[in-house]
C-alpha positions in Angstrom: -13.9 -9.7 14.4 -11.5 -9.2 11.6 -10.3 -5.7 12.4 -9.3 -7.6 16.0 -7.2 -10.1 14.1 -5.9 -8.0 11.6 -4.7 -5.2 14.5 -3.4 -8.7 16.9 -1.4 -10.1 13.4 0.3 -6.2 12.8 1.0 -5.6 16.8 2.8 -8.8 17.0 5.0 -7.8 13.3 6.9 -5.5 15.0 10.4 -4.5 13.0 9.4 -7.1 10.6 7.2 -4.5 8.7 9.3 -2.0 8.9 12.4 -3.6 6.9 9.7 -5.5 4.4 10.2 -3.1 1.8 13.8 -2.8 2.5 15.1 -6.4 2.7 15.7 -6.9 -0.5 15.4 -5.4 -4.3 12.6 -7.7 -5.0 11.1 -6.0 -2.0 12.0 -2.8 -2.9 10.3 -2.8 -5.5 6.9 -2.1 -4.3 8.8 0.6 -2.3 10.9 2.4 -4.9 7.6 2.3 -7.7 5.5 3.8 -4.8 7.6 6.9 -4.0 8.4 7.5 -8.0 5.0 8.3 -8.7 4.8 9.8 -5.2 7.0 12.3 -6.9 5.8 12.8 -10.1 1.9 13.7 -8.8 2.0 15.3 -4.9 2.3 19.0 -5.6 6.1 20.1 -5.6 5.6 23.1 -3.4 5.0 21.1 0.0 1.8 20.8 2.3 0.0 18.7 4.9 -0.4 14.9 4.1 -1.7 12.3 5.1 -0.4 8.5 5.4 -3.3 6.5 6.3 -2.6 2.8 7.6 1.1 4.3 7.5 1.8 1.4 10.2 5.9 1.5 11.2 6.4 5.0 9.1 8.8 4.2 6.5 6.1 6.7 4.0 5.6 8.8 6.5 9.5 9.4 7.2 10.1 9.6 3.2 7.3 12.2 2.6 8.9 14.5 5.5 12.5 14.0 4.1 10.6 15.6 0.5 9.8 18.5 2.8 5.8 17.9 3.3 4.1 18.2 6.5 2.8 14.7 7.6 0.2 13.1 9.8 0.5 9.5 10.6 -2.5 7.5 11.1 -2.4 3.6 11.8 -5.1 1.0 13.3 -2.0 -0.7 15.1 -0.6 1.1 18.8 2.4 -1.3 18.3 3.1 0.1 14.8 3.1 3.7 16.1 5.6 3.0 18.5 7.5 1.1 15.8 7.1 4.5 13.9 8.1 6.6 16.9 11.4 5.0 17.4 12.8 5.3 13.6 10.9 9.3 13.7 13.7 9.8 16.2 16.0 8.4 14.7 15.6 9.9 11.4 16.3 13.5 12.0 13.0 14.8 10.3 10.4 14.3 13.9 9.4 18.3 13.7 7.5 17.3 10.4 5.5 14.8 11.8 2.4 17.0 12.9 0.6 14.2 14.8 0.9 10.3 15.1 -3.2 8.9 15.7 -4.7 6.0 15.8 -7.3 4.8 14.0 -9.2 2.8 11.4 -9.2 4.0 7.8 -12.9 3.5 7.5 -13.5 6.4 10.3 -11.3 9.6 9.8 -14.2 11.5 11.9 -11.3 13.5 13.7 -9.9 15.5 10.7 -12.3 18.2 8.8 -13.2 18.0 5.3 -10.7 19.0 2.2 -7.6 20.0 5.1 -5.2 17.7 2.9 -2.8 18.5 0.1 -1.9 14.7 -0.6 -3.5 11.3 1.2 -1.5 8.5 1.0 -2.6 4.8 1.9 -0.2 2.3 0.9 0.9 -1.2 1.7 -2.5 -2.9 1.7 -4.4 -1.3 4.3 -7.3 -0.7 1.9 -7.2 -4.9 1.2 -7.2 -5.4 5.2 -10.7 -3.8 5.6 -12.3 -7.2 4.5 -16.3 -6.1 4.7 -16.9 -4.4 1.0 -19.9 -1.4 3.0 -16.6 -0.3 5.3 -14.1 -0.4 2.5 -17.2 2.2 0.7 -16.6 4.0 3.5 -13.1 3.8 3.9 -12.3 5.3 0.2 -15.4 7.8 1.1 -13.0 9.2 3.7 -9.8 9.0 2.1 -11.6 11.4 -0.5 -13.5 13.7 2.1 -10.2 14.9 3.9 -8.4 15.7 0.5 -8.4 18.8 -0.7 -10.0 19.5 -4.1 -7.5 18.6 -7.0 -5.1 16.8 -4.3 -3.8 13.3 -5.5 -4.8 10.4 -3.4 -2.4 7.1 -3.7 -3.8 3.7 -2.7 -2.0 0.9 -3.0 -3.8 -2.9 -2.5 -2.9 -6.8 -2.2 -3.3 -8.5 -5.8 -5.5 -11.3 -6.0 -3.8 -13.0 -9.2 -0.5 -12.4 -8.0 -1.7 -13.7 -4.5 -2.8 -17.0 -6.2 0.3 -17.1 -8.3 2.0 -17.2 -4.8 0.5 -20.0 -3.7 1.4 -21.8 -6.8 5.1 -21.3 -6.6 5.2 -21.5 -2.7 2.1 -22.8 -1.0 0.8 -25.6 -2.9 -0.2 -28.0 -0.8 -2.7 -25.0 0.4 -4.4 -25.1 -3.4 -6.2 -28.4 -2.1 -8.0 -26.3 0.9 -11.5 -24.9 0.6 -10.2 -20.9 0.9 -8.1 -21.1 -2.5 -11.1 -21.3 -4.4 -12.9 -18.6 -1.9 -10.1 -16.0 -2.5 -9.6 -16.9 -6.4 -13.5 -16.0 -6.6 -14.3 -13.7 -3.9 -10.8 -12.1 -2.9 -12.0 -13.1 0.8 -9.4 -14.0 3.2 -10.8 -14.5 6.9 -7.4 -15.5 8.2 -6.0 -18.2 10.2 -3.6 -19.3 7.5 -0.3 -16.6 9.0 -1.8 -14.0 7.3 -4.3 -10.9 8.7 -7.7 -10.7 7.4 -7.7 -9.7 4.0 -9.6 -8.8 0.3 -7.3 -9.2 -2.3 -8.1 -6.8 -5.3 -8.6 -7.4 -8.8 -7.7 -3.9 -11.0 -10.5 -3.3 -12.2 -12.6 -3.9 -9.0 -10.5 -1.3 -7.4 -10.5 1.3 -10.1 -14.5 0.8 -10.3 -14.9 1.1 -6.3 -13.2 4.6 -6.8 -14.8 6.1 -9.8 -18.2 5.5 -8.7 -17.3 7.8 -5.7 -16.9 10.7 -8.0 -13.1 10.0 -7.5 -11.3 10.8 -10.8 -8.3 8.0 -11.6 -5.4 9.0 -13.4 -3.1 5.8 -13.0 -2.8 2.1 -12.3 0.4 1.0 -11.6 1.7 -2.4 -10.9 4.7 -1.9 -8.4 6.4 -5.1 -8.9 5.2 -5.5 -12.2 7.0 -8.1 -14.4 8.9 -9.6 -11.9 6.0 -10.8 -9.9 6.4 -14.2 -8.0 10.1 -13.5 -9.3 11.9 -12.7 -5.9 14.8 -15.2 -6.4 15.3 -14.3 -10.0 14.7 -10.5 -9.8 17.5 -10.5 -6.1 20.4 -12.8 -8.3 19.9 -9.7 -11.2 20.4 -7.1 -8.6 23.0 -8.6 -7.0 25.3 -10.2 -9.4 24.6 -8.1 -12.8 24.3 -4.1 -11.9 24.2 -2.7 -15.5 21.6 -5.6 -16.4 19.2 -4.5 -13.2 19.3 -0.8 -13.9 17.9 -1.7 -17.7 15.1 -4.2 -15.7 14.4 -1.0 -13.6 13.5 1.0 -16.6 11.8 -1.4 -18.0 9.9 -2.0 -15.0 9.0 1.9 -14.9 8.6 1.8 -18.4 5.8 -1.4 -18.2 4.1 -1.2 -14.9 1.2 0.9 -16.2 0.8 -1.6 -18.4 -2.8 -3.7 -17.7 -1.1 -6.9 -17.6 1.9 -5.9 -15.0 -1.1 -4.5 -12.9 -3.0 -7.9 -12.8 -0.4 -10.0 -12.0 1.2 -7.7 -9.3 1.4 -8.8 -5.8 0.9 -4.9 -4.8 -0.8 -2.6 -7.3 -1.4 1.0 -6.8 -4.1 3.6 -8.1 -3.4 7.2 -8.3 -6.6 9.2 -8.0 -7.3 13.3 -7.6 -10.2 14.2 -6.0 -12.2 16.3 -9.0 
């Protein structure tokens, strides 16, 4: 029931997820973090990745610009086609091996240890809502890795979402799934959202190490400025030298524990041992 509403809300986002991480710097944030450390740990000599839950392709399209072969994989049809239209557009298409689709919890069509890199980012971890499929969905991220290849998944914060609601839902603090989501992280929908499980850190760092999965980083990708969209666009916009300081500040803090919490995205980094 949930993988039907979460694959009816995505279908019916169309460009909308696409420019997300692009319509703004508050935005970007998650976006720009993401591909930094995307950087710094996929091996710099190229290979076959992965982009599970990759939805409209903006990853998927970045990775092949970086010169790695990719393979997009997304629960949503309408996504994928999403995907296909900017693949044309962006003069990198030969790079994209395959475009499948699929639920993260069921990689059944790719062998064991064929990937140099698998990348799941955006939340499509937190949109598998039962806890026994999400076990399975990490299972599987791991199994088609290759030994020693990183593994970046990135989830939907449960402080920073009930922060949100704070600063722009209130009136939805007085219902009965505030206090279900501040102490399960369940979200069953119906509120203009998808299905969800929003993350505490240390929940998701836990649900990977007792895999066997070895994790290397926490990062919080928008960090300080959390629930700070207003403020964080006015610095970008109207003082330059001041936002290039916040952005290494940002990089220089978002590892920190307390920028993880309160992120609305955090990522781990992982490597399969």
């Amino acid at each position: 029931m949930t993988e039907r509403l979460v694959k009816k809300y995505y279908s019916e986002q169309g460009e909308k997820e696409w420019k997300r991480l692009a319509g703004d710097s508050y935005r970007r944030l998650e976006f720009d973090t993401t591909m930094h450390f995307i950087r710094k740990y996929l091996p710099k000599k190229g290979g076959l990745v992965l982009d599970a839950g990759g939805g409209p392709g903006r990853y998927t399209i970045e990775l092949a610009k970086l010169g790695y072969d990719v393979i997009l994989f997304d629960l949503s049809s309408e996504m994928l086609e999403v995907a296909r239209r900017h693949l044309r557009r962006s003069g990198v298409q030969k790079r994209v091996k395959q475009i499948i689709q699929g639920s993260i919890d069921n990689l059944s069509m790719f062998q064991s240890e064929v990937f140099d890199g698998v990348v799941c980012l955006g939340g499509p971890l937190s949109h598998v809502v039962d806890g026994t499929r999400r076990g399975k969905a990490i299972h599987e991220l791991a199994r088609v890795s290759k030994k020693g290849a990183p593994i970046f998944v990135s989830v939907i914060g449960r402080l920073g979402v009930l922060v949100n609601e704070l600063i722009r839902m209130p009136k939805e603090i007085e219902l009965d799934i505030f206090p279900r989501v501040r102490d399960t992280g369940d979200y069953y929908g119906g509120y203009g959202f998808a299905p969800c499980h929003f993350y505490l850190p240390e929940e998701l760092k836990e649900s990977f190490e007792k895999q066997g999965i070895q994790v290397l980083q926490m990062v919080g990708l928008e960090g300080l400025a959390s629930g700070h969209q207003k403020e964080t666009n006015r610095l970008a916009r109207k003082l330059p030298k001041a936002w290039k300081t916040w952005w290494e500040t940002h990089l220089a803090t978002c590892t920190n524990a307390t920028s993880v919490g309160i992120s609305e995205h955090f990522m781990v980094l992982c490597r399969k041992p």
